[in-house]
C-alpha positions as CSV (number, residue, x, y, z in Angstrom):
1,X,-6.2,17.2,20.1
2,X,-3.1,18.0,21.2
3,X,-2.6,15.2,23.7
4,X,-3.2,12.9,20.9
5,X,-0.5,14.0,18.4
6,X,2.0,14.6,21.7
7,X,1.2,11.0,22.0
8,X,2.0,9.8,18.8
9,X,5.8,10.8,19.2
10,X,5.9,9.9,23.3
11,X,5.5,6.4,21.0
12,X,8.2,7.0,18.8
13,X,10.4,7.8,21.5
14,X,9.3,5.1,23.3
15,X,10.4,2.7,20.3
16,X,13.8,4.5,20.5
17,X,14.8,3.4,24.1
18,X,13.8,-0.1,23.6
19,X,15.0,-0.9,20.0
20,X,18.6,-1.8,21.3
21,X,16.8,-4.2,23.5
22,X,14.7,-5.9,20.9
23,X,16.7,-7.4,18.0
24,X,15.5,-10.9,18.6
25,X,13.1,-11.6,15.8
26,X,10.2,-14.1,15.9
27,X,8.8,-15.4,12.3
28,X,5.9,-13.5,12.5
29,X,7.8,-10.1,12.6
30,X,9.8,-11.6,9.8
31,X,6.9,-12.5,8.2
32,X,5.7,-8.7,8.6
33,X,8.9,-7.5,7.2
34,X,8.6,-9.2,4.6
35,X,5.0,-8.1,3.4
36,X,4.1,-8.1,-0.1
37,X,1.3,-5.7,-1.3
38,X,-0.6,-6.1,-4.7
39,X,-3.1,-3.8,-5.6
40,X,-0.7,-0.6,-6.3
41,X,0.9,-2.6,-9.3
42,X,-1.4,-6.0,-9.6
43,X,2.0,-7.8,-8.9
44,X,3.7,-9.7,-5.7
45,X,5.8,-6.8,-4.5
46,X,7.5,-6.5,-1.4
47,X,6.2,-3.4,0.5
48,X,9.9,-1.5,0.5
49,X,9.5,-2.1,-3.5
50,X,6.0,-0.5,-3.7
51,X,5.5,3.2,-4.0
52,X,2.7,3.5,-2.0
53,X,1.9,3.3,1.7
54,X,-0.7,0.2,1.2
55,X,-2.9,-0.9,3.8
56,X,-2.9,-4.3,4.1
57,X,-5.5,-5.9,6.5
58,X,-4.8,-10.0,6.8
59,X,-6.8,-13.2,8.0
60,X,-5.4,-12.4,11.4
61,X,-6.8,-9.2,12.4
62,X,-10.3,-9.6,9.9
63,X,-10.3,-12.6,12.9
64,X,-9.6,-10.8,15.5
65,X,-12.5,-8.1,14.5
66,X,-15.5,-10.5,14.5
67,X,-18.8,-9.1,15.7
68,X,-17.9,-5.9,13.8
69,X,-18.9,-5.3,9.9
70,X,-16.1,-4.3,7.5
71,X,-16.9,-0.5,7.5
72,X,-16.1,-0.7,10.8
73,X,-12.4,-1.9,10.3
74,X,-12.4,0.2,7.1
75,X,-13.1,2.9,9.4
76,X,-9.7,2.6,11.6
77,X,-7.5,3.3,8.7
78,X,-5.6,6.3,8.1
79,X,-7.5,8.7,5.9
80,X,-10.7,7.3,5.6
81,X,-13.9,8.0,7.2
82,X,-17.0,5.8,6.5
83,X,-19.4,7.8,7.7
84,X,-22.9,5.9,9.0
85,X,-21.0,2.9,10.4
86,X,-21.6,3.9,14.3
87,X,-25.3,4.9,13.7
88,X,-28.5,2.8,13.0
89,X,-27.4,-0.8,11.4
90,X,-29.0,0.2,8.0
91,X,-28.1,3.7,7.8
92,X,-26.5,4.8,4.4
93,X,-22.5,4.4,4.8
94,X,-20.6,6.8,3.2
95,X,-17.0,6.4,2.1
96,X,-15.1,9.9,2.7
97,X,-11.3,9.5,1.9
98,X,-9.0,13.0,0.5
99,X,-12.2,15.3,0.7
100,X,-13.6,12.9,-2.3
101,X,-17.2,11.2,-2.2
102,X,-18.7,7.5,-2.6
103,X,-18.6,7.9,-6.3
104,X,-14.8,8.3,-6.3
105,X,-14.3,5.1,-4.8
106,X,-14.1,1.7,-6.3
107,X,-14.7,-1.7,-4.4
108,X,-13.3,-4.7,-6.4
109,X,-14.3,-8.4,-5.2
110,X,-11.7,-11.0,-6.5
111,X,-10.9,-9.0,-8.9
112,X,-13.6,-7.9,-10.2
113,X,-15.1,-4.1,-10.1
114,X,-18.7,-4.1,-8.4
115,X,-21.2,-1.4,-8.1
116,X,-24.9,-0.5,-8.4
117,X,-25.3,1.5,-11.7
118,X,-28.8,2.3,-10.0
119,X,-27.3,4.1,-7.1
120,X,-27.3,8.0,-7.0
121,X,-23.5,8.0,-6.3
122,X,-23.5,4.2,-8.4
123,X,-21.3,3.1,-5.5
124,X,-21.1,-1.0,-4.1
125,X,-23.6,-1.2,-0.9
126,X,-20.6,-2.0,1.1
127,X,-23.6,-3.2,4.2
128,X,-24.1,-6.6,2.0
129,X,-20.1,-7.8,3.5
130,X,-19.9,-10.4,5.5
131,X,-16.4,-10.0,7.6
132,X,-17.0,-14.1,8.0
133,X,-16.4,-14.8,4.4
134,X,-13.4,-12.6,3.8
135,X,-9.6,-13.7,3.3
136,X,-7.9,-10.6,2.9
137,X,-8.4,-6.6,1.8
138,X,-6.3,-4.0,1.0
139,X,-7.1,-0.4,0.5
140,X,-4.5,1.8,-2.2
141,X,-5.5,5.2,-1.4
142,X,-5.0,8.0,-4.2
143,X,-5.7,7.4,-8.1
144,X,-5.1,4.3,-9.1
145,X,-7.5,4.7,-12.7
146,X,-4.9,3.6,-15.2
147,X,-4.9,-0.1,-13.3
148,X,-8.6,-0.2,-12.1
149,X,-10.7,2.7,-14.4
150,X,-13.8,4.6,-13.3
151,X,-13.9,5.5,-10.0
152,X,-10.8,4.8,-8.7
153,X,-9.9,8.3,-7.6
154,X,-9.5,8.4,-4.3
155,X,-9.4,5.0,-2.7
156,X,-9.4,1.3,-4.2
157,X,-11.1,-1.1,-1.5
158,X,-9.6,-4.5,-3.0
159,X,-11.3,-7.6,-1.0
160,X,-10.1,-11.2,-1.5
161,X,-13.1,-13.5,-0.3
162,X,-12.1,-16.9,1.0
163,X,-10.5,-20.1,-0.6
164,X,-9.9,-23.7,0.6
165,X,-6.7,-24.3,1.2
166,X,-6.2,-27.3,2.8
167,X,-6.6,-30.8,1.9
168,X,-9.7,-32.5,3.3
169,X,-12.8,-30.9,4.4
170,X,-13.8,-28.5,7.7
171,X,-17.1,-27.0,8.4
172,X,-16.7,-23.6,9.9
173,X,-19.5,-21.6,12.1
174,X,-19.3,-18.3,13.7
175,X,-21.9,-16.9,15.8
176,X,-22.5,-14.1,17.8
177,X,-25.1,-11.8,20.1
178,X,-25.0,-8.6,21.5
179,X,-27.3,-5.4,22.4
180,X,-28.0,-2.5,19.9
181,X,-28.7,0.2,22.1
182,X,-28.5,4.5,21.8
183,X,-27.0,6.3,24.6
184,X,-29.5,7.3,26.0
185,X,-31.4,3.9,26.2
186,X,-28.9,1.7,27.6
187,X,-31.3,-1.7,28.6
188,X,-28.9,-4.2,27.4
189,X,-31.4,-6.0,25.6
190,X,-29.8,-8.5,23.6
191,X,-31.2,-7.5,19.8
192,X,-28.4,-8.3,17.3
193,X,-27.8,-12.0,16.2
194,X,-25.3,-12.5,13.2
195,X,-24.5,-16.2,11.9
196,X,-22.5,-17.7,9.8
197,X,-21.5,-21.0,8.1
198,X,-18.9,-22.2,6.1
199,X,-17.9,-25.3,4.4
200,X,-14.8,-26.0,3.0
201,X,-13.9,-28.9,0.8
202,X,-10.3,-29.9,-1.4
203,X,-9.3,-33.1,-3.1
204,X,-6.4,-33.1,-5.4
205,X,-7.0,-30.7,-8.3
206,X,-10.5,-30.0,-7.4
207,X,-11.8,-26.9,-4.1
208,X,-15.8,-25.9,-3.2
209,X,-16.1,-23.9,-0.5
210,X,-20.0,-23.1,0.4
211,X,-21.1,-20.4,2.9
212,X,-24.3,-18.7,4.4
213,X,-24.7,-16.1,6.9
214,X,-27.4,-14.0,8.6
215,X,-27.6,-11.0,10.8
216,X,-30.6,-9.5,12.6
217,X,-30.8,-6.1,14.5
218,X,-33.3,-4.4,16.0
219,X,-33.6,-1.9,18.9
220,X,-32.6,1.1,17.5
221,X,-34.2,4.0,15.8
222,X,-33.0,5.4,12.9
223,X,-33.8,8.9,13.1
224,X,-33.8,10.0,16.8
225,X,-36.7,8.7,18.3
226,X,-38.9,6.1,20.1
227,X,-39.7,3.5,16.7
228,X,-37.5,0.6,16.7
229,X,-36.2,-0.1,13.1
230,X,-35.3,-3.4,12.2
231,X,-32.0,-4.4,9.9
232,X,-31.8,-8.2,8.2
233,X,-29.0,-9.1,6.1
234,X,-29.2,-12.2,4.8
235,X,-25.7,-13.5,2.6
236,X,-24.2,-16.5,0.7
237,X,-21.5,-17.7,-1.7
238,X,-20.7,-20.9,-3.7
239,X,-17.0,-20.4,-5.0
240,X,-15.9,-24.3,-6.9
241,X,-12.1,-24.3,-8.7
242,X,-10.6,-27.0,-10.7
243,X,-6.6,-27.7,-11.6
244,X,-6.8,-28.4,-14.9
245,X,-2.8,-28.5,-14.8
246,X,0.5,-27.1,-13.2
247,X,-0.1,-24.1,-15.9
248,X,-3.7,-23.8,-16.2
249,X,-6.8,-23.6,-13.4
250,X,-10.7,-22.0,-13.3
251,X,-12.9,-20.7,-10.5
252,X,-16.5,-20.4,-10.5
253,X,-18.2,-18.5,-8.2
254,X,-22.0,-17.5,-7.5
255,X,-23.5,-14.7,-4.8
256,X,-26.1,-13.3,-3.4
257,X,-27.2,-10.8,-0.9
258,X,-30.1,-9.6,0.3
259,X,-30.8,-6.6,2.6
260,X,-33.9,-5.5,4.0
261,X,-34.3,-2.8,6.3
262,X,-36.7,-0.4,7.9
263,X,-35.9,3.4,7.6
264,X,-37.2,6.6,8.6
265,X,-38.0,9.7,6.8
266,X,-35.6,12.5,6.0
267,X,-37.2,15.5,4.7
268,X,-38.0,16.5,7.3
269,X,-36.2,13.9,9.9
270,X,-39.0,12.0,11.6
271,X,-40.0,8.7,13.0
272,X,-42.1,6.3,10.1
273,X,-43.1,3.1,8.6
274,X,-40.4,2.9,5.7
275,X,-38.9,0.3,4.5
276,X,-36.4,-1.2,1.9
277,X,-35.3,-4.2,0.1
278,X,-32.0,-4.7,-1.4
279,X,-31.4,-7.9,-3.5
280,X,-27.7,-8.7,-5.6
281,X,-26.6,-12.0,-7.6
282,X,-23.1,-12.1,-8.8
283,X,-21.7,-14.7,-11.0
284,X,-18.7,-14.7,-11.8
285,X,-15.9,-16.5,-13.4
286,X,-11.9,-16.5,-13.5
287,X,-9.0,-18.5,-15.0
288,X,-5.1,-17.9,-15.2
289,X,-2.8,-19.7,-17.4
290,X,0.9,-19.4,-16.4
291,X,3.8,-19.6,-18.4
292,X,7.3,-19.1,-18.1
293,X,8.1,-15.6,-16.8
294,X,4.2,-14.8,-17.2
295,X,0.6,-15.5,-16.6
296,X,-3.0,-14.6,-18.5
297,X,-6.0,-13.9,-16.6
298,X,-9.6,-13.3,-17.7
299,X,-12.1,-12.4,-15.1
300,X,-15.8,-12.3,-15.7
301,X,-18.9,-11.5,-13.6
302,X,-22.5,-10.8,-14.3
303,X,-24.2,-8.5,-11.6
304,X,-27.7,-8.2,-11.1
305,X,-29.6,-5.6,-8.9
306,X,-33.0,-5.1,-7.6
307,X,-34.0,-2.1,-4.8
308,X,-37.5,-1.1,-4.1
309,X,-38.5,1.0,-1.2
310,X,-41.9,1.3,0.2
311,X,-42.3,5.4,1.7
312,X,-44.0,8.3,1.1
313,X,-42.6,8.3,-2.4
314,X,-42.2,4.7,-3.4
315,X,-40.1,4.0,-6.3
316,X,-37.9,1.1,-7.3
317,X,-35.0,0.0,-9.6
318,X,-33.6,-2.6,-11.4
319,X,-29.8,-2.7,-12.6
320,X,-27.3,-5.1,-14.2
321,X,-23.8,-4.8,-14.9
322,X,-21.3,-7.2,-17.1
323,X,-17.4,-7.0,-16.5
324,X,-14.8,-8.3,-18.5
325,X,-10.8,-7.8,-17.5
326,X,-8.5,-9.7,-19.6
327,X,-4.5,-9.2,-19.0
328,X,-1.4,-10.3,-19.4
329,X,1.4,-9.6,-17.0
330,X,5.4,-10.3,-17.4
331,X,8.1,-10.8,-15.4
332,X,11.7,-9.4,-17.1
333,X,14.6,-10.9,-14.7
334,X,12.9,-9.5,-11.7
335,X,13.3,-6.2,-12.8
336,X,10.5,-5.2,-15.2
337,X,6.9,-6.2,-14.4
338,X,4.7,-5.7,-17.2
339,X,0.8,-5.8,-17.4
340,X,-1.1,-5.3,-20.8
341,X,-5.0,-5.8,-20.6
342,X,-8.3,-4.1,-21.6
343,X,-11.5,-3.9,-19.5
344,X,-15.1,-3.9,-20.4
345,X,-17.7,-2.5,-18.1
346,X,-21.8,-2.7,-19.7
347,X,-24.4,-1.0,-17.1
348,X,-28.1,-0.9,-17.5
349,X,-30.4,0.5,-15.3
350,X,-34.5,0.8,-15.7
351,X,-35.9,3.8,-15.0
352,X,-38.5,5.4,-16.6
353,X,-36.8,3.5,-19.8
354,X,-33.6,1.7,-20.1
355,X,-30.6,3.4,-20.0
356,X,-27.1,2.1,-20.7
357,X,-22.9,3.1,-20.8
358,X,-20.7,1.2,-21.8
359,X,-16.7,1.7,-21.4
360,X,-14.0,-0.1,-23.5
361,X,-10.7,0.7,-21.6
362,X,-7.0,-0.5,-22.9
363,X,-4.4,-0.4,-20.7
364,X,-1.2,-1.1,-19.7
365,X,0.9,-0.5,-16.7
366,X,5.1,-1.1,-15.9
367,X,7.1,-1.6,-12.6
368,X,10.7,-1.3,-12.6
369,X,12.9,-2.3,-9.8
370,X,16.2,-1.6,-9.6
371,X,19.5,-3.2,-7.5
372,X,20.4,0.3,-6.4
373,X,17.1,1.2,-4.8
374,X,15.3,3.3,-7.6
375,X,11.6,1.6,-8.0
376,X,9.1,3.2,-10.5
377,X,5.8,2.5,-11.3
378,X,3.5,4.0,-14.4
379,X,0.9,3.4,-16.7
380,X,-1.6,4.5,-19.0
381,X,-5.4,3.8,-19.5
382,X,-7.3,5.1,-22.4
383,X,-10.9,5.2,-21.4
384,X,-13.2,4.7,-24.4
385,X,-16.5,5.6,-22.6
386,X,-20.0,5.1,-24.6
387,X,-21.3,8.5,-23.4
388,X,-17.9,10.8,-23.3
389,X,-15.7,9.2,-26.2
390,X,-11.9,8.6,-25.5
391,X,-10.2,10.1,-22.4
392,X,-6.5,9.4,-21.9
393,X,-5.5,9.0,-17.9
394,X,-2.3,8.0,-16.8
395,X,0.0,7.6,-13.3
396,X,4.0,7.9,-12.9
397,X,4.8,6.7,-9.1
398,X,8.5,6.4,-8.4
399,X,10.0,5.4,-5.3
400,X,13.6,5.5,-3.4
401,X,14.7,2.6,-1.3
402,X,17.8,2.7,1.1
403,X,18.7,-0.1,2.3
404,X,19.4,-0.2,6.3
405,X,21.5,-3.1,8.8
406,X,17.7,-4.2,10.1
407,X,15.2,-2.3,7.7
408,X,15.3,0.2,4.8
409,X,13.9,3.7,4.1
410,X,11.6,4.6,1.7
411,X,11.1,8.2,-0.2
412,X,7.8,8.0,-2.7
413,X,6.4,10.3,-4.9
414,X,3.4,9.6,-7.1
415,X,1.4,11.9,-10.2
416,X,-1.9,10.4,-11.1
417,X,-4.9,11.5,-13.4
418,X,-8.3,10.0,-13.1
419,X,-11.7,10.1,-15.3
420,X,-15.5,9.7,-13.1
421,X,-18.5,9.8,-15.7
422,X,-21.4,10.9,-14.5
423,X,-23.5,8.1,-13.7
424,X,-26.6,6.7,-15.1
425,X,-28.8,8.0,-12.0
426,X,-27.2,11.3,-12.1
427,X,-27.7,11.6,-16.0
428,X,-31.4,9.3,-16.2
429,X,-32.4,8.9,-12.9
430,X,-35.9,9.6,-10.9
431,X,-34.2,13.4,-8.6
432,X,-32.8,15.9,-10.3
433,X,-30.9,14.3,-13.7
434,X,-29.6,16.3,-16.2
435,X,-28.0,14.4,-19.4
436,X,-25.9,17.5,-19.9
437,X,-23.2,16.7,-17.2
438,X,-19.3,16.8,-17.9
439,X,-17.4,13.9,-16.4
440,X,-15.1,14.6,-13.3
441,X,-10.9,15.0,-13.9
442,X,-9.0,14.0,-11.2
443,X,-5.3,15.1,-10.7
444,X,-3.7,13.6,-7.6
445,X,0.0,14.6,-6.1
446,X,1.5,12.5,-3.3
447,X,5.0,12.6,-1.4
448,X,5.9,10.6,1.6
449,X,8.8,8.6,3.4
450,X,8.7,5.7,5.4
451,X,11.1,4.1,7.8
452,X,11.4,0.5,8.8
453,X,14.5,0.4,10.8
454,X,13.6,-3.2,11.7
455,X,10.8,-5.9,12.0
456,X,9.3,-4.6,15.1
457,X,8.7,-0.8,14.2
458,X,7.3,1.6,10.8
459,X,6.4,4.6,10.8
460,X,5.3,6.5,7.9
461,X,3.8,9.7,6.3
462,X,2.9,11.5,3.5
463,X,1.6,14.2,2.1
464,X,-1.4,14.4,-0.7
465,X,-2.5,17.5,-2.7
466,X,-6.1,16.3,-5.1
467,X,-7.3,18.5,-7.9
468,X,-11.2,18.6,-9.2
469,X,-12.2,19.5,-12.3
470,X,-15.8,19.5,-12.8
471,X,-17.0,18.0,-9.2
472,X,-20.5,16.9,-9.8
473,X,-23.1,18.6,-6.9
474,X,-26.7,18.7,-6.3
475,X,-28.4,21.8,-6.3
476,X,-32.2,20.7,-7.3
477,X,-30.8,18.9,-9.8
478,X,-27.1,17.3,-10.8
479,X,-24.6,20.1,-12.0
480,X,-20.7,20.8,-12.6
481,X,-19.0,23.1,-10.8
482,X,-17.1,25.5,-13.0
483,X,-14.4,26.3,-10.6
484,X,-11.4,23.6,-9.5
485,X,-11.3,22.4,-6.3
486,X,-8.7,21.3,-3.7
487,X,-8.0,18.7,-1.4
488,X,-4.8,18.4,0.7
489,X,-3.7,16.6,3.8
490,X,-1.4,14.3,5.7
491,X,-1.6,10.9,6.8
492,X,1.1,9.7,9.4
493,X,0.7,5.6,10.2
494,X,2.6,4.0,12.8
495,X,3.6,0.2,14.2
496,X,5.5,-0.8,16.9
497,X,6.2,-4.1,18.6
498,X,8.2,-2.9,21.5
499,X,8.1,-6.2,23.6
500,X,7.3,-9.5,22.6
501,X,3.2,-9.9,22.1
502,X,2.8,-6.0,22.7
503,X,1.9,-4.3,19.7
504,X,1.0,-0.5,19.0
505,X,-0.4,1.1,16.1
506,X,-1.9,4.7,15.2
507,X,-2.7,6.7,12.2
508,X,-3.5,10.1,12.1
509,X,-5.3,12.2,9.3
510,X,-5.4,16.0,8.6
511,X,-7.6,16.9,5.6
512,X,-8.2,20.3,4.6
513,X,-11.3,20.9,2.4
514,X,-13.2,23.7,0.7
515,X,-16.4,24.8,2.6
516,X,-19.3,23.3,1.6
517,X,-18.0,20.8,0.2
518,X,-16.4,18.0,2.6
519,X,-19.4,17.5,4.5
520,X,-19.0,15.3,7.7
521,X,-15.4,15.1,6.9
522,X,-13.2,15.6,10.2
523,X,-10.3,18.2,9.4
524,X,-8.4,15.6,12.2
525,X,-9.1,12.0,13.0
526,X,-7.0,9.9,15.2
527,X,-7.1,5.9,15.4
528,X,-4.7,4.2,17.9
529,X,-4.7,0.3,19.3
530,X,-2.9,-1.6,21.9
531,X,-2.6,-5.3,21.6
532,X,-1.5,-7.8,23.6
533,X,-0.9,-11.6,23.0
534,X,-1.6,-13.3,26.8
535,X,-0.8,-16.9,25.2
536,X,-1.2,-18.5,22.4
537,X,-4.7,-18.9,23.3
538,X,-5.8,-15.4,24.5
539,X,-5.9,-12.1,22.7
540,X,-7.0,-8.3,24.0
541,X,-6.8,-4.9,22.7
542,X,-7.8,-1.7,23.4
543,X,-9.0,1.1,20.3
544,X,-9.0,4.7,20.7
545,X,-10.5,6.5,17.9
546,X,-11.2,10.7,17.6
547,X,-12.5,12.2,15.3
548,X,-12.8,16.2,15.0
549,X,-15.3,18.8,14.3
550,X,-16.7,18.4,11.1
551,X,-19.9,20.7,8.7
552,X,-22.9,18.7,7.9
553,X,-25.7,19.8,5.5
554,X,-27.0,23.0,6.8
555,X,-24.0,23.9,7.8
556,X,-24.4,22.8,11.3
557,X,-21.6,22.4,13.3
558,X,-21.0,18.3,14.8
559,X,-18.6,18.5,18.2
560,X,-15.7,16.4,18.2
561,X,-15.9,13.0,20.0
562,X,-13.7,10.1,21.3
563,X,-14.6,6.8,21.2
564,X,-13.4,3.7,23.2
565,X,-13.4,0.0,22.2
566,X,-12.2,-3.3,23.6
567,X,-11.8,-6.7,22.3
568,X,-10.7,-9.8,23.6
569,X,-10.9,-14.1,22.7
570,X,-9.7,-17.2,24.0
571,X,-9.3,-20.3,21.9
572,X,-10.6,-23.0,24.2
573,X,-9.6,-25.6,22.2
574,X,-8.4,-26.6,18.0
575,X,-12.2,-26.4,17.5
576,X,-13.7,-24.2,20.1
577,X,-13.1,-20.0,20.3
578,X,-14.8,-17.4,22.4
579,X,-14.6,-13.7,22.2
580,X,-16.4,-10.1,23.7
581,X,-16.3,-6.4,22.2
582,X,-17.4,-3.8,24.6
583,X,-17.6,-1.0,22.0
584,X,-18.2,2.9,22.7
585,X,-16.9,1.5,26.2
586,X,-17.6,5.1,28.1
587,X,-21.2,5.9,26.5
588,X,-19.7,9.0,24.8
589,X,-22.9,10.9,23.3
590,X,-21.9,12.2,19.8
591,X,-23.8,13.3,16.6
592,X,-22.6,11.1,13.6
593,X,-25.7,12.6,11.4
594,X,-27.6,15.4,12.3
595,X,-31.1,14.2,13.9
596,X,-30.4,10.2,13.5
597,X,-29.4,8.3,16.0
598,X,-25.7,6.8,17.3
599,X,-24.8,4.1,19.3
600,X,-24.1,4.0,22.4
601,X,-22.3,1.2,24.9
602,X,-22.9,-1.7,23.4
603,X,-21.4,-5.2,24.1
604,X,-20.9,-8.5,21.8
605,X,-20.0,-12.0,22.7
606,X,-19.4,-15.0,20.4
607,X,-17.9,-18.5,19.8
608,X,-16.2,-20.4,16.5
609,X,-16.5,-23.6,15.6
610,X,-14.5,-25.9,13.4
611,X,-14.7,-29.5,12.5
């Protein structure tokens, strides 16, 4: 542990000595400098303007992760832990960021909130991604409520899926192989194929892009044993926009995902003939009208959800959710950004009956930037919620900026209040509801500083302190917690480009958590890449990732591991790409879930095609 954070700042003394060599800047690093973040505010900022430490993951590296699923790349980013993603394919994957649970995170798809009101934690299955069909995601850790409502305590998962941009049509397909194998059972059979296709078409005003994809896995167990459990994930998307004019344009879009997936039993942990099927159609619908200085936006979607499960207690569960957002944002002489909108969210679930919520949620957000260097950001949200009445929540985020001959840095502080309502599985559901719960209040404090002294180097960290009032738990049944509970940590992010096509970057997490109640969370987790640009054609890099000891149910104690992971690809030609993952690349053997089973070495290879 130590080793890892003395090597951390042997980086940042390593950046030191070479910056005065280095001041030759490419357009990609000026491109980097340059970044612009949205999800903090819902505007085009630069990042030295936003008051947050946004991760922003772009078409290049979601390209240069293929063969892995999202969780995966989720999973390398400072201060979260997805917890299931190196275990059996379709083992439950739990999103762990600030001590906080799956329920305190919100996932939005082109702008539009998704989840399963079904679901015991009523979170979005994140399994159903494709990494194939995705443009662009960023993650805004911390509350974000006033801009994106329930849920949005502790992180905001924001994924743009893709568009066509250019003129003409191309026909995209990525394929891929590779072994699924434990530790202990390293045969190198290859048992995990994962296809997709993708069809992009644009003529003057008018864009369809069309896209399929598939993955099967097998040769794994789930819980630790000899019965191979198969995974199937089957995927596609229909997305047609239309220009009706400079000011005004539509998009359509349509998807569906099905998952279906053996599983073994967990009370008690044992090898057996479970299985489950996960099926979800989204239709959705968004327009934007721009004017001078301003724009309006409505975005619509219709989700529908059906889950049964075939085990020793069979049950089933059908769900659908309607979302409306409707705002208006406004640009004042590039100073004041403005954003004035209300958001409707209808969930129905069948249990034993129907049950609904329903949430009516004005809102309204501001972003100031200054000429001087003072940025703030605030907002309010009042959260009309069917079940709870009105509940006011609210965020005030400013910002420092000091302007340097090759960078800036950046002082941030942010105070945000958030609002969870019990869900309708926690309140109706089939285990342990009880209609009597009290929603969840959220107070989250941040502080930080980052330093960009040029285009080739940032470094930042920060400091978080998150308040609970009311944390739901299970204990036989769903139940408050009288007392408040605290969360605290740090998160410390680094990037360096020391020579031309090298690139370094590391994060490192510290979360301190009450006992009992951050289970599988690491107090320490360490992610750290090198890269390395051979030509324009070829592209390698090496992951390190540690994570620390962390309490799971029982309190049983799960030893700290490191893992190991390589990548590399070669674009043959325009149309023709090749790459290989060795992943876990020194078999560690490592608990992720106590008596279920992790993955061992494993190896991928795959090509891309475009026409």
């Amino acid at each position: 542990m130590k080793k890892s954070v003395f090597g951390l700042l042997v980086l940042v003394g390593f950046h030191t000595q070479l910056k005065a060599q280095q001041q030759e800047k490419d357009s990609m690093a000026l491109q980097q400098l340059n970044e612009v973040v949205v999800s903090d505010s819902r505007f085009e900022l630069k990042r030295e303007n936003s008051g947050k430490t946004v991760i922003k993951i772009d078409a290049k590296e979601l390209a240069a992760n293929q063969g892995r699923s999202v969780t995966e790349l989720i999973n390398t980013k400072s201060g979260i832990e997805v917890n299931g993603t190196r275990s059996f394919a379709g083992q439950n994957q739990s999103v762990f960021a600030r001590g906080g649970n799956n329920r305190q995170v919100l996932v939005i798809i082109d702008g539009i909130q998704v989840s399963d009101p079904s679901g015991v934690n009523a979170e979005y299955d994140l399994r159903l991604l494709n990494i194939n069909q995705i443009e662009s995601i960023e993650i805004l850790k911390g509350a974000a409520s006033t801009l994106y409502g329930n849920s949005a305590a502790t992180v905001v998962i924001n994924i743009t899926t893709k568009n066509p941009k250019n003129e003409g049509i191309s026909f995209d397909v990525a394929s891929s192989m590779g072994t699924n194998q434990s530790q202990d059972d390293q045969n190198y059979n290859l048992s995990d194929f994962a296809n997709t296709v993708t069809l992009q078409a644009k003529h003057n005003k008018l864009s369809v892009l069309l896209s399929g994809g598939h993955q099967f896995t097998n040769g794994l167990s789930a819980a630790i044993g000899t019965e191979e459990d198969a995974f199937s994930r089957l995927d596609g998307n229909l997305k047609v926009g239309y220009q009706f004019s400079e000011n005004f344009e539509v998009t359509a879009s349509a998807f569906y995902n099905k998952l279906n997936s053996d599983f073994d039993n967990g009370f008690p942990v044992e090898d057996a003939d479970f299985s489950f099927i996960s099926e979800q159609s989204r239709f959705g619908l968004s327009s934007k009208y721009s004017y001078d200085n301003g724009s309006l936006h409505l975005n619509t979607a219709f989700n529908q959800i059906t889950r049964s499960f075939q085990s020793s207690f069979p049950s089933a569960f059908d769900s659908e959710s309607i979302v409306l957002d409707v705002f208006n944002k406004y640009n004042f002489d590039d100073s004041f950004y403005t954003i004035v909108g209300v958001n409707i969210i209808d969930n129905t679930t069948l249990f034993s009956e129907e049950q609904n919520t329903t949430t009516i949620d004005p809102y309204a957000n501001v972003v100031f930037v200054s000429d001087f260097g003072l940025n703030i950001n605030a907002g309010g949200r009042l959260n009309n919620h069917s079940e709870y009445g009105n509940n006011f929540i609210y965020n005030f985020n400013p910002s420092y900026t000091i302007k340097t001959s090759g960078g800036y840095v950046k002082f941030l502080g942010s105070y945000a209040t958030s609002f969870i309502a019990p869900n309708l599985s926690q309140l109706f559901g089939a285990f342990g509801p009880n209609p009597d719960l009290e929603p969840e209040e959220n107070t989250t404090i941040e502080g930080g500083v980052e330093y960009r002294p040029s285009d080739r180097f940032r470094i930042s960290a920060l400091y978080f302190d998150r308040k609970e009032d009311n944390r739901i738990v299970f204990n036989s049944q769903y139940e408050n917690l009288t007392e408040t509970t605290n969360f605290n940590g740090v998160e410390v992010e680094l990037q360096a480009q020391p020579i031309e096509g090298f690139s370094v970057t590391a994060n490192y997490t510290y979360t301190d958590g009450e006992d009992g109640l951050a289970f599988r969370v690491p107090e320490s987790k360490i992610n750290a890449m090198i890269a390395y640009d051979f030509s324009e054609k070829t592209y390698a890099n090496l992951a390190y990732q540690y994570v620390s000891d962390r309490t799971d149910l029982g309190d049983i104690n799960l030893e700290s591991f490191s893992l190991v992971n390589f990548y590399i690809k070669h674009q043959l030609t325009k149309q023709v790409g090749f790459f290989l993952t060795l992943d876990n690349l020194f078999n560690e053997d490592y608990v992720e879930v106590t008596n279920f089973t992790t993955r061992g070495r494993n190896f991928r290879f795959g090509m891309n095609l475009t026409f």
